[in-house]
CHARMM-style PDB file with segment names, atoms N, HN, CA, C and O in Angstrom:
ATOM      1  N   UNK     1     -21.011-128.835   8.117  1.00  0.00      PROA
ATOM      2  CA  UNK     1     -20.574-127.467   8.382  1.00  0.00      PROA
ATOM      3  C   UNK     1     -21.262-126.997   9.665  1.00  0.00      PROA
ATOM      4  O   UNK     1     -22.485-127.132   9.655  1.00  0.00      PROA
ATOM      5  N   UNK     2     -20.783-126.534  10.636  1.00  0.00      PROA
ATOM      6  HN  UNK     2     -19.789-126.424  10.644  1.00  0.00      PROA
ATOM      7  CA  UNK     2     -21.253-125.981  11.714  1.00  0.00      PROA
ATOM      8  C   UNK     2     -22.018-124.305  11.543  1.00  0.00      PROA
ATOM      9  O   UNK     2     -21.578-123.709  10.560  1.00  0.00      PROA
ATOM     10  N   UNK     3     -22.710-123.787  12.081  1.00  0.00      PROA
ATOM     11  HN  UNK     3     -23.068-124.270  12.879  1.00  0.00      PROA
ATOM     12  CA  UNK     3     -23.322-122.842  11.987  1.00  0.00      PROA
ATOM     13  C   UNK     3     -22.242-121.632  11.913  1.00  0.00      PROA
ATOM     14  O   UNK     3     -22.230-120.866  10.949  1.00  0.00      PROA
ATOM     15  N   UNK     4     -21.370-121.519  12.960  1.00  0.00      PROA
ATOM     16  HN  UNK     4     -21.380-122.141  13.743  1.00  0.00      PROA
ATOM     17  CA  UNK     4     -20.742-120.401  13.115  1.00  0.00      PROA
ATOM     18  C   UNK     4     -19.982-120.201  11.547  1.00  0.00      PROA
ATOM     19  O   UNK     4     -19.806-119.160  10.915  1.00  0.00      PROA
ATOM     20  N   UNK     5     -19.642-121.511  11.222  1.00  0.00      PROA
ATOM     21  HN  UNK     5     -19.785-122.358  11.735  1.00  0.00      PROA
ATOM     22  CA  UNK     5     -18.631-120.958   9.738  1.00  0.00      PROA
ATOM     23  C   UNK     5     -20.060-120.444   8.553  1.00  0.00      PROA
ATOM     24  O   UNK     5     -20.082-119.336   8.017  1.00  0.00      PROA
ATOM     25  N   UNK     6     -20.886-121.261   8.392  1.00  0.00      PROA
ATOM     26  HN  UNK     6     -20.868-122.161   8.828  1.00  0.00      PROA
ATOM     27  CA  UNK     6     -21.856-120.269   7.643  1.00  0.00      PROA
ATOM     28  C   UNK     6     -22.380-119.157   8.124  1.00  0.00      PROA
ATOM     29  O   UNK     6     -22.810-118.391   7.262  1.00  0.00      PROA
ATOM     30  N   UNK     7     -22.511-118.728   9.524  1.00  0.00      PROA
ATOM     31  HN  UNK     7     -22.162-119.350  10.225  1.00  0.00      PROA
ATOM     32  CA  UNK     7     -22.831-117.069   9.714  1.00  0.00      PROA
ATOM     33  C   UNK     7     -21.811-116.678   9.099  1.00  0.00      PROA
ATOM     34  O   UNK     7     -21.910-115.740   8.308  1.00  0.00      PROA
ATOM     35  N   UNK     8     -21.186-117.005   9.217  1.00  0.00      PROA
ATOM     36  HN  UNK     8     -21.105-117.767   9.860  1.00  0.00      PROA
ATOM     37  CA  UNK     8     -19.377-116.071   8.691  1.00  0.00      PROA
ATOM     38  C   UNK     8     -19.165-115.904   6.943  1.00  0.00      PROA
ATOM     39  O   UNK     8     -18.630-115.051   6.234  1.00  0.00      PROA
ATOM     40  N   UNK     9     -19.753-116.958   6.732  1.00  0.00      PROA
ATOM     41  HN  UNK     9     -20.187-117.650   7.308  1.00  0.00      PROA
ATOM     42  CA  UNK     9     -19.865-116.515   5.300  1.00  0.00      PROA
ATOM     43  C   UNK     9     -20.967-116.209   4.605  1.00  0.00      PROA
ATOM     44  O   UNK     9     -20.911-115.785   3.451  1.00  0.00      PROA
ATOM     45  N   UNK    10     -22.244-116.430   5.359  1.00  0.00      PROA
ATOM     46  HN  UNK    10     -22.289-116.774   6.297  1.00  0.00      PROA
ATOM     47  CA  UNK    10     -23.013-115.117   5.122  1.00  0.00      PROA
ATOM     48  C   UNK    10     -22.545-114.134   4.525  1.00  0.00      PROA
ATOM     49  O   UNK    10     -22.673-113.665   3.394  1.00  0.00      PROA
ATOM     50  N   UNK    11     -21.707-113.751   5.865  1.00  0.00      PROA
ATOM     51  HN  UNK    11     -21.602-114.132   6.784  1.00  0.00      PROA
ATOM     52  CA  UNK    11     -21.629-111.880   5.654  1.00  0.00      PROA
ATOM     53  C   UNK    11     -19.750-112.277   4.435  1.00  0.00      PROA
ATOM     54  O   UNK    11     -18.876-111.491   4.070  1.00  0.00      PROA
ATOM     55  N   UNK    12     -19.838-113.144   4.309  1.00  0.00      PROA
ATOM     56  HN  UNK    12     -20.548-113.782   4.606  1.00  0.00      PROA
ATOM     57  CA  UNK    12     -18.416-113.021   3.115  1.00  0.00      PROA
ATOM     58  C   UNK    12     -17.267-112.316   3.847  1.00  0.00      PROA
ATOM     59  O   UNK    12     -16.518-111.491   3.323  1.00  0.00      PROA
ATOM     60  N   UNK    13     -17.205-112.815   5.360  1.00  0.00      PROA
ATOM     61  HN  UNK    13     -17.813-113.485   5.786  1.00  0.00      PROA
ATOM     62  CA  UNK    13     -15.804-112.892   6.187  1.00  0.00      PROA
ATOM     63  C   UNK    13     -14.971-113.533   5.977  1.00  0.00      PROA
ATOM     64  O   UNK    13     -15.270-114.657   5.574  1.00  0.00      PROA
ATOM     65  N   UNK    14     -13.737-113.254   6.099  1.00  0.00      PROA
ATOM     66  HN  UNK    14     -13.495-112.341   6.426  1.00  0.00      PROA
ATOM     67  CA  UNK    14     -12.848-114.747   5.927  1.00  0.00      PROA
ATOM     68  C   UNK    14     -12.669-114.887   7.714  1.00  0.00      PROA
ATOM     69  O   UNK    14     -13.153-114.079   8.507  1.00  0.00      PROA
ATOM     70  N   UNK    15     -12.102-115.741   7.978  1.00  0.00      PROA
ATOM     71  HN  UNK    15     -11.709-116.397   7.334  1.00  0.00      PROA
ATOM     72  CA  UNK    15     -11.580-116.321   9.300  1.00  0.00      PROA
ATOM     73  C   UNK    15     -11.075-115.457  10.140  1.00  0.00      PROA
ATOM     74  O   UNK    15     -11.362-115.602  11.328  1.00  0.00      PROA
ATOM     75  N   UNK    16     -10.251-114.413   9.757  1.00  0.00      PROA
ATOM     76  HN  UNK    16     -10.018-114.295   8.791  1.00  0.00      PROA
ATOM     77  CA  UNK    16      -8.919-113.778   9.965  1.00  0.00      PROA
ATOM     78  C   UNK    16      -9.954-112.549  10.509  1.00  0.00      PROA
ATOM     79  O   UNK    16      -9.728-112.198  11.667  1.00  0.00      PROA
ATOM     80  N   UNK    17     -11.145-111.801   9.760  1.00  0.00      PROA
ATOM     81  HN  UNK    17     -11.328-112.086   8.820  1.00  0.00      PROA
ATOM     82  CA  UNK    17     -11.791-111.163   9.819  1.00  0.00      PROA
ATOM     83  C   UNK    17     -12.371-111.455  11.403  1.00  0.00      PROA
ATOM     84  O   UNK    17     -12.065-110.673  12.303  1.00  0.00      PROA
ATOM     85  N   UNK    18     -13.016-112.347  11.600  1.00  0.00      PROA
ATOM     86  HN  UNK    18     -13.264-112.982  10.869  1.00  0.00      PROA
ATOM     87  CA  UNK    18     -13.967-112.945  12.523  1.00  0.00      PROA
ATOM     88  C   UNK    18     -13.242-113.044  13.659  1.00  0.00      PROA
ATOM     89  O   UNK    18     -13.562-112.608  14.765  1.00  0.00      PROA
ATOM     90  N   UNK    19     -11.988-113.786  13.282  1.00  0.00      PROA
ATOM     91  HN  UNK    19     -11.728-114.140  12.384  1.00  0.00      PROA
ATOM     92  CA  UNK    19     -11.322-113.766  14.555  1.00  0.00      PROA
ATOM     93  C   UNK    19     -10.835-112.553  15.390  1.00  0.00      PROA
ATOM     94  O   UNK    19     -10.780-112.513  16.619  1.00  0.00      PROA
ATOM     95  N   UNK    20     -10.242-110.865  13.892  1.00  0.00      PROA
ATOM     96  HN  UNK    20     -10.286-110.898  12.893  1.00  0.00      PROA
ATOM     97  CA  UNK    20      -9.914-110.017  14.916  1.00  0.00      PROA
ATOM     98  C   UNK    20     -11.050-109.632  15.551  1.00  0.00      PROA
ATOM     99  O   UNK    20     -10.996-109.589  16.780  1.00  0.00      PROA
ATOM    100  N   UNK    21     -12.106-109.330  14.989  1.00  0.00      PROA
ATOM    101  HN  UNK    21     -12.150-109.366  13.991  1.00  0.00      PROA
ATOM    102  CA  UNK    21     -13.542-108.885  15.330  1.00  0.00      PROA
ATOM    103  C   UNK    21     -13.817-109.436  16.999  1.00  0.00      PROA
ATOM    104  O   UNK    21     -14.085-108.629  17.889  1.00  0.00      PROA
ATOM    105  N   UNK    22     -13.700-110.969  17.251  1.00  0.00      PROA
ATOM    106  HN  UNK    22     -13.483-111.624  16.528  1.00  0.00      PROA
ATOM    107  CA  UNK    22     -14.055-111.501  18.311  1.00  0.00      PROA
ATOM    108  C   UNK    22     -12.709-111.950  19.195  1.00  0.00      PROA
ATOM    109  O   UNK    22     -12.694-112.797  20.088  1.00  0.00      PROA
ATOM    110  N   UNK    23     -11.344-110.989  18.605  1.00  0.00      PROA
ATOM    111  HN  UNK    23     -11.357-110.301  17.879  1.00  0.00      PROA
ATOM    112  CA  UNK    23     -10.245-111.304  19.822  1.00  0.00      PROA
ATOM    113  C   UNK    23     -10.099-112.508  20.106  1.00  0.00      PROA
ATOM    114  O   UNK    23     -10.184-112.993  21.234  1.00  0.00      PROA
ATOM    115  N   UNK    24      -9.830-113.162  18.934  1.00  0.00      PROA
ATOM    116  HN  UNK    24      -9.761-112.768  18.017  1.00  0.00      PROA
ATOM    117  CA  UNK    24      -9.756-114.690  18.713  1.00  0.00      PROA
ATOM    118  C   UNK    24      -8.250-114.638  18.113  1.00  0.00      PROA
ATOM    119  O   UNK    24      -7.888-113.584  17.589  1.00  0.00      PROA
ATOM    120  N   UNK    25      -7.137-116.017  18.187  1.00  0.00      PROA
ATOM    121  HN  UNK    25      -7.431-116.873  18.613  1.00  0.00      PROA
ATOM    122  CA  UNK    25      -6.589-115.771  17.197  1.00  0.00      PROA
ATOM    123  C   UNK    25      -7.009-116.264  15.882  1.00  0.00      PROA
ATOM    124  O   UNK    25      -8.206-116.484  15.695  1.00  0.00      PROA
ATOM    125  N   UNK    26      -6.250-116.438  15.061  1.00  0.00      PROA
ATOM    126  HN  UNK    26      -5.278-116.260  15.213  1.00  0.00      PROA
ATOM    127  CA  UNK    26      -6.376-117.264  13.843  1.00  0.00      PROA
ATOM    128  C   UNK    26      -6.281-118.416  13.692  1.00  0.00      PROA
ATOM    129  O   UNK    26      -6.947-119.046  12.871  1.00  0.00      PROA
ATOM    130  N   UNK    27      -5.369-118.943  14.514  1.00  0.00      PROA
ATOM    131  HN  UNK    27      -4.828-118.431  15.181  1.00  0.00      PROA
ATOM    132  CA  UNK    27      -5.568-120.491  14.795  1.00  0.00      PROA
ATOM    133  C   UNK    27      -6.427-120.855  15.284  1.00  0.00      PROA
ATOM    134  O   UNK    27      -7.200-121.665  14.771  1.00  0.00      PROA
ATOM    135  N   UNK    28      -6.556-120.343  16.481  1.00  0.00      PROA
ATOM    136  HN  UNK    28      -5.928-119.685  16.898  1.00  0.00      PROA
ATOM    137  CA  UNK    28      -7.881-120.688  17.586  1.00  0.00      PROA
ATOM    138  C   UNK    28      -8.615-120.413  16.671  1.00  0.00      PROA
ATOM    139  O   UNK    28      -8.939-121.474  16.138  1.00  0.00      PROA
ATOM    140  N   UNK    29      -9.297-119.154  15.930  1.00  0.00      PROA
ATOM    141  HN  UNK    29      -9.033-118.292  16.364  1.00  0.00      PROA
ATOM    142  CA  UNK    29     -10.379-119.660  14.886  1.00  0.00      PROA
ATOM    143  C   UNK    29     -10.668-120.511  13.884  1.00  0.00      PROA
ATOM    144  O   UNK    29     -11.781-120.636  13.374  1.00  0.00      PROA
ATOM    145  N   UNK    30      -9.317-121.327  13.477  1.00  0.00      PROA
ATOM    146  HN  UNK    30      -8.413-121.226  13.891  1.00  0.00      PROA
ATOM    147  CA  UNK    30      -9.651-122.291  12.414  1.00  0.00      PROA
ATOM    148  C   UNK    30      -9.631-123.313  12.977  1.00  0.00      PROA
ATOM    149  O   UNK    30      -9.672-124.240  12.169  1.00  0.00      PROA
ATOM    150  N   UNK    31      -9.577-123.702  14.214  1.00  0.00      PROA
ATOM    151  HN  UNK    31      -9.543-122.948  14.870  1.00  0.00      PROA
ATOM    152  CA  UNK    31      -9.598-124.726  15.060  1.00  0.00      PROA
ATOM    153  C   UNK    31     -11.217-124.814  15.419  1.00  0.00      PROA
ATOM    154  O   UNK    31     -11.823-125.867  15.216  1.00  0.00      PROA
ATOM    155  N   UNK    32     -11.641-124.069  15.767  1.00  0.00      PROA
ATOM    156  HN  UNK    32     -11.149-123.214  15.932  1.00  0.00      PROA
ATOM    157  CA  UNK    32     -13.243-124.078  16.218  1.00  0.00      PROA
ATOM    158  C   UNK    32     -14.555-124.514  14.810  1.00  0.00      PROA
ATOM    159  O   UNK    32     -15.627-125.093  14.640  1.00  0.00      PROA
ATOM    160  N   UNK    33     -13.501-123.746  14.095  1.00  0.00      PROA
ATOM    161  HN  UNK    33     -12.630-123.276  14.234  1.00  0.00      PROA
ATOM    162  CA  UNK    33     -14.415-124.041  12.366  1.00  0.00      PROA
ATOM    163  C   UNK    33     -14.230-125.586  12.223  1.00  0.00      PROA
ATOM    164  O   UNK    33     -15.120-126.348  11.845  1.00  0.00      PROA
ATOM    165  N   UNK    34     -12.781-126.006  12.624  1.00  0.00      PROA
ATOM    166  HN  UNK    34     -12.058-125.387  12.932  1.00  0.00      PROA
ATOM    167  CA  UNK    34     -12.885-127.372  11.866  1.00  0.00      PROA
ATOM    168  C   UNK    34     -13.530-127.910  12.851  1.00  0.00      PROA
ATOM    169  O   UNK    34     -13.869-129.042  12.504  1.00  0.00      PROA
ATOM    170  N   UNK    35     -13.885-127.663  13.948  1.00  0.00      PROA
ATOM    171  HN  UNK    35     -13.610-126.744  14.230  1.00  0.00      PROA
ATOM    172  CA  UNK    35     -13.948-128.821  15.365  1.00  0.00      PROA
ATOM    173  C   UNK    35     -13.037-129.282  16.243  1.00  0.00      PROA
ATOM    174  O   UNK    35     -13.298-130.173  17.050  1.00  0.00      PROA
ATOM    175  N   UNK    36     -12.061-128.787  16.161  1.00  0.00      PROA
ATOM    176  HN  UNK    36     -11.849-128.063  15.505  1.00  0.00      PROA
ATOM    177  CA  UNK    36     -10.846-129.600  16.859  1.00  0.00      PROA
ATOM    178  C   UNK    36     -10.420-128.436  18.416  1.00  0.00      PROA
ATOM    179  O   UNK    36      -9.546-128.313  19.274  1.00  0.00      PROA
ATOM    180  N   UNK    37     -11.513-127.904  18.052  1.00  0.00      PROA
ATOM    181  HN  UNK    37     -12.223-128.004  17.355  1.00  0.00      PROA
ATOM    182  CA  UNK    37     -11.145-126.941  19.397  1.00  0.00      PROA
ATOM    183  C   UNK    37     -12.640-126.293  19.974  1.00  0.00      PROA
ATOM    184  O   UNK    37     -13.344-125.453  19.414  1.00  0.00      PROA
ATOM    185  N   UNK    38     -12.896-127.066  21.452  1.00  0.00      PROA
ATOM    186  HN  UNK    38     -12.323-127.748  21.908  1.00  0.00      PROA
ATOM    187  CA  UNK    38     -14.175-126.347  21.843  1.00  0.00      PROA
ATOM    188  C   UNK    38     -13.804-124.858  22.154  1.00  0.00      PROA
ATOM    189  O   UNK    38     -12.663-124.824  22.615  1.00  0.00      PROA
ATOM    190  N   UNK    39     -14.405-123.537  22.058  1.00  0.00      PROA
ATOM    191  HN  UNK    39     -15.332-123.564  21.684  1.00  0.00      PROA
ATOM    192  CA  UNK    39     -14.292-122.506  22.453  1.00  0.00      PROA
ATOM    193  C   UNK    39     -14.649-122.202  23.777  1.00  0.00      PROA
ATOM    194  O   UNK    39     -15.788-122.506  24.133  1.00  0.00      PROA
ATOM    195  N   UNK    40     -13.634-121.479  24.836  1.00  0.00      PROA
ATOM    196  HN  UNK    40     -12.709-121.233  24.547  1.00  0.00      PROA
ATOM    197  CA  UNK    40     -14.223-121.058  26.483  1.00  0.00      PROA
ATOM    198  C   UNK    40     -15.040-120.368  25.803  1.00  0.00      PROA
ATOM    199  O   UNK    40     -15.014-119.887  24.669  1.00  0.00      PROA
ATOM    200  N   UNK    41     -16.297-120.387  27.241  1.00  0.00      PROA
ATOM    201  HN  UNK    41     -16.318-120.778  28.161  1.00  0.00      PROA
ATOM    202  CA  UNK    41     -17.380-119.709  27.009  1.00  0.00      PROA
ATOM    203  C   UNK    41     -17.150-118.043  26.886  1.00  0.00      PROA
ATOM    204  O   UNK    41     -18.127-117.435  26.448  1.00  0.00      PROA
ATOM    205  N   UNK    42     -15.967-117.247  27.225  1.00  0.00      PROA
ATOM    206  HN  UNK    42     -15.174-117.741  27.580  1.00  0.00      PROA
ATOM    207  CA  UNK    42     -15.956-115.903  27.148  1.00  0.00      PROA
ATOM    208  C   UNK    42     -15.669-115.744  25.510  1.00  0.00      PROA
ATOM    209  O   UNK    42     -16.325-114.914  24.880  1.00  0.00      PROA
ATOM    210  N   UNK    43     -14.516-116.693  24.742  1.00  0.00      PROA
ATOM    211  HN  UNK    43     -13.984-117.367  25.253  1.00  0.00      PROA
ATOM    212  CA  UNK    43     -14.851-116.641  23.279  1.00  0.00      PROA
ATOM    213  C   UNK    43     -15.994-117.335  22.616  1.00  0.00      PROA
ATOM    214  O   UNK    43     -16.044-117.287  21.387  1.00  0.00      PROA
ATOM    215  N   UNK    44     -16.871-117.941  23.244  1.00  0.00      PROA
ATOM    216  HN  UNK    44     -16.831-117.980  24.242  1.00  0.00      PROA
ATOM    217  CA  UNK    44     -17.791-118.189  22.007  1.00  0.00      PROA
ATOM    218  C   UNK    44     -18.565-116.698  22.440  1.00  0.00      PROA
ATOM    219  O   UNK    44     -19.069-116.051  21.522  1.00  0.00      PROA
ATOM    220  N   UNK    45     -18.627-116.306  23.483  1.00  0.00      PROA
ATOM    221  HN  UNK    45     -18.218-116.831  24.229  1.00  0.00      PROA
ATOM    222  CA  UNK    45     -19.285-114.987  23.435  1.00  0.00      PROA
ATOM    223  C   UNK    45     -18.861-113.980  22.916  1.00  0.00      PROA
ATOM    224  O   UNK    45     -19.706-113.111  22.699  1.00  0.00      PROA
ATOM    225  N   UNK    46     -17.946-113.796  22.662  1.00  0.00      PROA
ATOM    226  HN  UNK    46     -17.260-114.502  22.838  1.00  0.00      PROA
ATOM    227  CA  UNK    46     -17.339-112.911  21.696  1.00  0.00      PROA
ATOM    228  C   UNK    46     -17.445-113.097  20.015  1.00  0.00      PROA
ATOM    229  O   UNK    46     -17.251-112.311  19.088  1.00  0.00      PROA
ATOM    230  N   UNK    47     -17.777-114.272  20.063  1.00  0.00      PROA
ATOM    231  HN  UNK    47     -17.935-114.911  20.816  1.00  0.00      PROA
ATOM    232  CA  UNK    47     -17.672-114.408  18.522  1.00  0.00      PROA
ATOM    233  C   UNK    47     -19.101-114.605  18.229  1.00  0.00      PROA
ATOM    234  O   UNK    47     -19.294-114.891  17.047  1.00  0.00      PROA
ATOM    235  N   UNK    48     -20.189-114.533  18.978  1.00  0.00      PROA
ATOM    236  HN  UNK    48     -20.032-114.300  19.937  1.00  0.00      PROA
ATOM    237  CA  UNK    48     -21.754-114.440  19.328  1.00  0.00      PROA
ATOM    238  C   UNK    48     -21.505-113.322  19.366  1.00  0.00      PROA
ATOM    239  O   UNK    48     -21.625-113.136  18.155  1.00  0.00      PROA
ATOM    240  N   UNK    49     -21.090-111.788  19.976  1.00  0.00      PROA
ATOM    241  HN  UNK    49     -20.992-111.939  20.960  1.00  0.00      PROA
ATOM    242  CA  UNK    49     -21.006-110.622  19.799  1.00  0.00      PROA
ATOM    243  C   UNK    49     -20.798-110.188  18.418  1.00  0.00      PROA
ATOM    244  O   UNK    49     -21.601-109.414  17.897  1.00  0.00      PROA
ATOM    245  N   UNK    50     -19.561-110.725  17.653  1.00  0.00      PROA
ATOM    246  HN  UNK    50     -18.908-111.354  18.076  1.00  0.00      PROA
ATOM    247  CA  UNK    50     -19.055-110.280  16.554  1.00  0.00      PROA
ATOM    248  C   UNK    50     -20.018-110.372  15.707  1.00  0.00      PROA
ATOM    249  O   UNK    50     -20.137-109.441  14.910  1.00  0.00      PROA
ATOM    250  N   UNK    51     -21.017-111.563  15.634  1.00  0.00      PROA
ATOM    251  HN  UNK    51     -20.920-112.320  16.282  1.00  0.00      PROA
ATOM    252  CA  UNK    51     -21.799-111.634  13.896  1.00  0.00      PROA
ATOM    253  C   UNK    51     -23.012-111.366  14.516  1.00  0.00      PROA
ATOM    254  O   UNK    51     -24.024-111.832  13.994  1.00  0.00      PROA
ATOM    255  N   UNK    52     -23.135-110.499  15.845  1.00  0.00      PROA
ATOM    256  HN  UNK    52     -22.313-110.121  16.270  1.00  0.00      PROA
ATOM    257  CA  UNK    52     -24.609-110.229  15.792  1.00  0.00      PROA
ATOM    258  C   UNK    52     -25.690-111.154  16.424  1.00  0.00      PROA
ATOM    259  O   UNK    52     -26.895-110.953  16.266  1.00  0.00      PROA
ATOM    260  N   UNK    53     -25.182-112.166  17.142  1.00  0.00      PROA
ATOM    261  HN  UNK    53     -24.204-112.329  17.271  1.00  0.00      PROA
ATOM    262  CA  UNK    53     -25.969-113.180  17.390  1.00  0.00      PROA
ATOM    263  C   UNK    53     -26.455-113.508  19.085  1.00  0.00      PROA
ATOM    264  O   UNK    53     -25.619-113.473  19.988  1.00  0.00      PROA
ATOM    265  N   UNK    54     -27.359-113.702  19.241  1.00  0.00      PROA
ATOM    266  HN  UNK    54     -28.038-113.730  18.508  1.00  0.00      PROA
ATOM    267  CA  UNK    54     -28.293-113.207  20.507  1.00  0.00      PROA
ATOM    268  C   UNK    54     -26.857-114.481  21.646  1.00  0.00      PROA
ATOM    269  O   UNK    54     -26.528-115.664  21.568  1.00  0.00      PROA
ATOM    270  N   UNK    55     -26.500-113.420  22.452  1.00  0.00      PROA
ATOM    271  HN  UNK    55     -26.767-112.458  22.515  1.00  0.00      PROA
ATOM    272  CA  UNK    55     -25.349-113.745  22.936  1.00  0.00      PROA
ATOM    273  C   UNK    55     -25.851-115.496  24.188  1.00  0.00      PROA
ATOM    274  O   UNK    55     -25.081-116.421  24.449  1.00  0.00      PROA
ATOM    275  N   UNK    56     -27.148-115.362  24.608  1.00  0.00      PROA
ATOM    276  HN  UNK    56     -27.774-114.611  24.396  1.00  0.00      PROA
ATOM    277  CA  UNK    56     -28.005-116.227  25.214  1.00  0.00      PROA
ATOM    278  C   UNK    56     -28.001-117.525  24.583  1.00  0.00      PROA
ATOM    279  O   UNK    56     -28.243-118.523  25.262  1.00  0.00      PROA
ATOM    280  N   UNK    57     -27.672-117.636  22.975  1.00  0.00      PROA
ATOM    281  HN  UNK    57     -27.475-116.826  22.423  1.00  0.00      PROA
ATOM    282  CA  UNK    57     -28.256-118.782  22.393  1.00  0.00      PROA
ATOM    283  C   UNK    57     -26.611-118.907  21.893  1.00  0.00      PROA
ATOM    284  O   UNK    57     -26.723-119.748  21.001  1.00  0.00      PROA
ATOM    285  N   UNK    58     -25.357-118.603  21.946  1.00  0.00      PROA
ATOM    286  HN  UNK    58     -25.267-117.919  22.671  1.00  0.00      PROA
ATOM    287  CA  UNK    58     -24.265-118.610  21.413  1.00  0.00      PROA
ATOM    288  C   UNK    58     -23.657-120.655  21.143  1.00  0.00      PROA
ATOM    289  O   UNK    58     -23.014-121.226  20.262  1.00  0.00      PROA
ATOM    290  N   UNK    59     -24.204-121.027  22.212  1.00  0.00      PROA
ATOM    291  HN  UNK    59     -24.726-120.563  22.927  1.00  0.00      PROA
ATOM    292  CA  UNK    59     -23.568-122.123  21.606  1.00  0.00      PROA
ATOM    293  C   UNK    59     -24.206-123.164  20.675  1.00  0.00      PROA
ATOM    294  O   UNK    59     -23.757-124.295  20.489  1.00  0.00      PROA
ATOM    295  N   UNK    60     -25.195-122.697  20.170  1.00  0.00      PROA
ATOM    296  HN  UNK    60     -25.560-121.778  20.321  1.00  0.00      PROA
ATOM    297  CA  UNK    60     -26.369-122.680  18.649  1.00  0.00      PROA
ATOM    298  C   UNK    60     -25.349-122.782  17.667  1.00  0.00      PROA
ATOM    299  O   UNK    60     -25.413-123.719  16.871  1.00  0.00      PROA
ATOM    300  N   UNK    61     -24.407-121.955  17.598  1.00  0.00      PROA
ATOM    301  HN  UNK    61     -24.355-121.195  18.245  1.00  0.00      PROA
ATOM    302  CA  UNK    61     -23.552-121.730  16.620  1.00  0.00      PROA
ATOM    303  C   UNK    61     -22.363-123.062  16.634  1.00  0.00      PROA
ATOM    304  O   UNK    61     -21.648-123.324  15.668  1.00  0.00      PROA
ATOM    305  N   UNK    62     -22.356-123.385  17.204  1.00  0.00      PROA
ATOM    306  HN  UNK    62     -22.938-123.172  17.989  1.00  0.00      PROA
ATOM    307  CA  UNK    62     -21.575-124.911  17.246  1.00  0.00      PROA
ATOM    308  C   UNK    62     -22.145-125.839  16.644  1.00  0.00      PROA
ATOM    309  O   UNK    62     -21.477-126.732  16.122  1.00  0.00      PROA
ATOM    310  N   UNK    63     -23.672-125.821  16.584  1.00  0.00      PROA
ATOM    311  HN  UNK    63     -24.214-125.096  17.008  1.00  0.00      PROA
ATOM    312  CA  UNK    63     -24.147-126.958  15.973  1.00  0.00      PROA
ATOM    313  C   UNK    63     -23.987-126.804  14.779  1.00  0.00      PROA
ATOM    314  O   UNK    63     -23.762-125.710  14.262  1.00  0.00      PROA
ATOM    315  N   UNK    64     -24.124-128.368  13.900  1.00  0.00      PROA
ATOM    316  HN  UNK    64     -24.307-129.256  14.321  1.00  0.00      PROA
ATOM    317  CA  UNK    64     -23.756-129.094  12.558  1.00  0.00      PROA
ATOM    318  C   UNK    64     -24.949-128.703  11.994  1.00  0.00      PROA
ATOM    319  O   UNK    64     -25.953-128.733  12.705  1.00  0.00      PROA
ATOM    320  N   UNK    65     -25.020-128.382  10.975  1.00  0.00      PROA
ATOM    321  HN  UNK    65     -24.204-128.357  10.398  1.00  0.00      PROA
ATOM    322  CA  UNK    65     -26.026-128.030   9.765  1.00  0.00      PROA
ATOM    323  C   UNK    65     -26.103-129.152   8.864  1.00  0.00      PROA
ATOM    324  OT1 UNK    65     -26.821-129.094   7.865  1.00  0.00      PROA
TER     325      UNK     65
END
């Protein structure tokens, strides 16, 4: 599991949530959860905006747990 999908369910988001939050679509967000899609750096910053996460360290959230 990559980090970004457990911040996300942390807070008990679904996908759909996260994605409007960070102006993502829904595909593009279930694409990044599974891996099959690297995020441009202006959306992983946005989705580093959305859950709160120090926007400097955003691609932290890509890594595998």
């Amino acid at each position: 599991m990559i980090r970004l999908r457990h911040e996300r369910e942390q807070r008990k988001w679904s996908q759909a949530r996260l994605a409007r939050r960070a102006r993502i679509s829904n595909s593009d967000m279930s694409r990044i959860e599974g891996g099959w899609l690297r995020p441009y750096p202006n959306q992983l910053k946005r989705l580093a905006k959305a859950l709160d996460w120090p926007v400097e360290t955003a691609d932290q959230l890509l890594v595998l747990m």
